[in-house]
N, C-alpha and C positions, 0 to 999 in steps of 0.2 A: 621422519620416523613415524610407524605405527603406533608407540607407547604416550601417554598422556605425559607418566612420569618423569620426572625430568632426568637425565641421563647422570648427573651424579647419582642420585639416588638411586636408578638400577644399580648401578656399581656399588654404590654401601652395602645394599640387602640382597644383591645376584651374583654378578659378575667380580667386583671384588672381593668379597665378603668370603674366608676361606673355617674351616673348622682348625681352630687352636690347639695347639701341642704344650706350648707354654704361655706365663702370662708375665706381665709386672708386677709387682707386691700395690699398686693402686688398690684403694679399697671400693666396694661395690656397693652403693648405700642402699637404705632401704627406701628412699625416695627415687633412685632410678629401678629398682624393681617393682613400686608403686607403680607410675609411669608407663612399664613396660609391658605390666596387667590392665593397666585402663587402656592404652594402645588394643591390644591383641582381645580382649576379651569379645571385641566387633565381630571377632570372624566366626562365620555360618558355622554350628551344624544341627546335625535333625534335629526338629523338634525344639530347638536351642538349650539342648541336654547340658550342654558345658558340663560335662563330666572330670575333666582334666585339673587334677589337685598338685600344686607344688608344694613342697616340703626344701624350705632352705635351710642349706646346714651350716653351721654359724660358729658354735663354740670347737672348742679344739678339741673337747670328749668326743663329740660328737663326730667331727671328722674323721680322729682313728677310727671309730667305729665302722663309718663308710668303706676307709680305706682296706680293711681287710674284707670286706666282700668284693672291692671290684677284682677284675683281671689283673695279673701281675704289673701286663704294658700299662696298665689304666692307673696303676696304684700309684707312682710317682707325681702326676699330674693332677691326679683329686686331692694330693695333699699340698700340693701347689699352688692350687688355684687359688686368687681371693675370695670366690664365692660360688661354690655348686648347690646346685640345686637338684631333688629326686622328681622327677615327673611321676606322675602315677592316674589311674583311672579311677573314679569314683562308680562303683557297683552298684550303691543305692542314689546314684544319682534323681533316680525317680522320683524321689521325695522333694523334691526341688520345682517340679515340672511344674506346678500350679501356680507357683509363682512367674516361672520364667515361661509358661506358653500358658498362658491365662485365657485365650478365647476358647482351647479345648484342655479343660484341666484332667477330664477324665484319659489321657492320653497316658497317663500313672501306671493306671489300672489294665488298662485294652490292651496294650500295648510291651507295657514293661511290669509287666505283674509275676511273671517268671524270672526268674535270678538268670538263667543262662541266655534270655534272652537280654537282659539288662550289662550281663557280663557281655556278649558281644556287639551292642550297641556302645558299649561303655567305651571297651578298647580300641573301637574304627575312630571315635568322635575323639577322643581324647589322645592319640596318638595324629592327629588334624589339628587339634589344638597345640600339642607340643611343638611340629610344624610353623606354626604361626609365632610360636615363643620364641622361637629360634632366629624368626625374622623379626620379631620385639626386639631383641637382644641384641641385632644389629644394625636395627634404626636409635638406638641407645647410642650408637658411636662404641658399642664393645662388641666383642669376641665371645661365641659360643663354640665348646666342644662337647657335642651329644657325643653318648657312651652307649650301648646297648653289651658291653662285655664285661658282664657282673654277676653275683651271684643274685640273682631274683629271688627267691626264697628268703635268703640269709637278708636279706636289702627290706623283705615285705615282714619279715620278724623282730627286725631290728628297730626300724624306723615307724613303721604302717599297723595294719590292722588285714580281718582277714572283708574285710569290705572294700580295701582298696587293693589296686594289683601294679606294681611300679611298672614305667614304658624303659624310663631309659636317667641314667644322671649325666646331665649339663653342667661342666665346667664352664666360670665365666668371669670375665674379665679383659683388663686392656691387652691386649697380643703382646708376649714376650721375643727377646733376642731368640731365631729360627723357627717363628711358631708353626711356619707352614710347612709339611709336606709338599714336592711338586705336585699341581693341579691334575688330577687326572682325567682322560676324555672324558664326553659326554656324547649320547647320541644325538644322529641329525635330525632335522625336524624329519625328513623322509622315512627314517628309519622308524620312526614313534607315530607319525599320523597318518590314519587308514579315513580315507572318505568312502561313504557309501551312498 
């Protein structure tokens, strides 16, 4: 094989690894969510913005709350899960950068001194980071179901502020009885790689 990885492990975080419909009532602590963040926080992006804020929602106020902004298909399963999480991008992530890219701090200012450009550095970097969360989440030995069918507004009013802008809510937990849908294709590598 061309992979270093060892071929369980593609299968945990690739090839087996499917998006969750249901879960177990297992509970999801806050030391494999620890865990999950020290794991994932390694992965690139510019600048090392790490923009990408989670918001875990814990108490049962708090998940009605969720649940009436997701999608109806959605609403079942957020109130099901043991543990969802809102992903979200942080806008003033900039304030951060002198610490986290210290050879060039002025990189703040030059760079991310405009809001719209700080908003769309924010959203590319931080929806890479959820990405990564994702496969956090199943080198943990559980099951992620990202959601992007919610109300975004009603999700960034309820929970957020107008500095952060939600990506998407991850249900998460052990896989319940049917939690997969059948796998659907993928393309081939011929059909995605252009050499030039």
């Amino acid at each position: 094989m061309s992979l270093v990885l060892d071929p369980a492990a593609q299968d945990l975080l690739f090839r087996e690894a499917r998006t969750a419909n249901t879960f177990t009532d297992e509970p999801v602590t806050d030391e494999q969510l620890q865990a999950i963040y020290d794991l994932v926080k390694y992965g690139p992006t510019a600048f090392n913005q790490s923009p990408l804020r989670v918001t875990l929602v814990r108490s049962p106020e708090a998940r009605e709350r969720l649940v009436r902004h997701m999608a109806e298909g959605n609403q079942p399963k957020t109130a099901a899960a043991p543990l969802v999480a809102i992903l979200s991008a942080d806008n003033e992530f900039h304030e951060e950068l002198p610490t986290l890219f210290p050879h060039f701090p002025q990189a703040k200012d030059v760079f991310f001194g405009e809001r719209p450009a700080r908003e769309g550095a924010a959203a590319l970097n931080a929806a890479l980071q959820a990405a990564y969360f994702i496969i956090g989440v199943r080198a943990a030995g559980l099951a992620a179901g990202p959601m992007t069918g919610l109300d975004f507004e009603g999700v960034r009013k309820e929970f957020l502020d107008d500095d952060h802008t939600p990506l998407m809510v991850v249900n998460i937990g052990k896989p319940g009885p049917d939690a997969w849908f059948p796998r659907s294709p993928r393309l081939a590598y011929e059909d995605v790689v252009t050499t030039v």
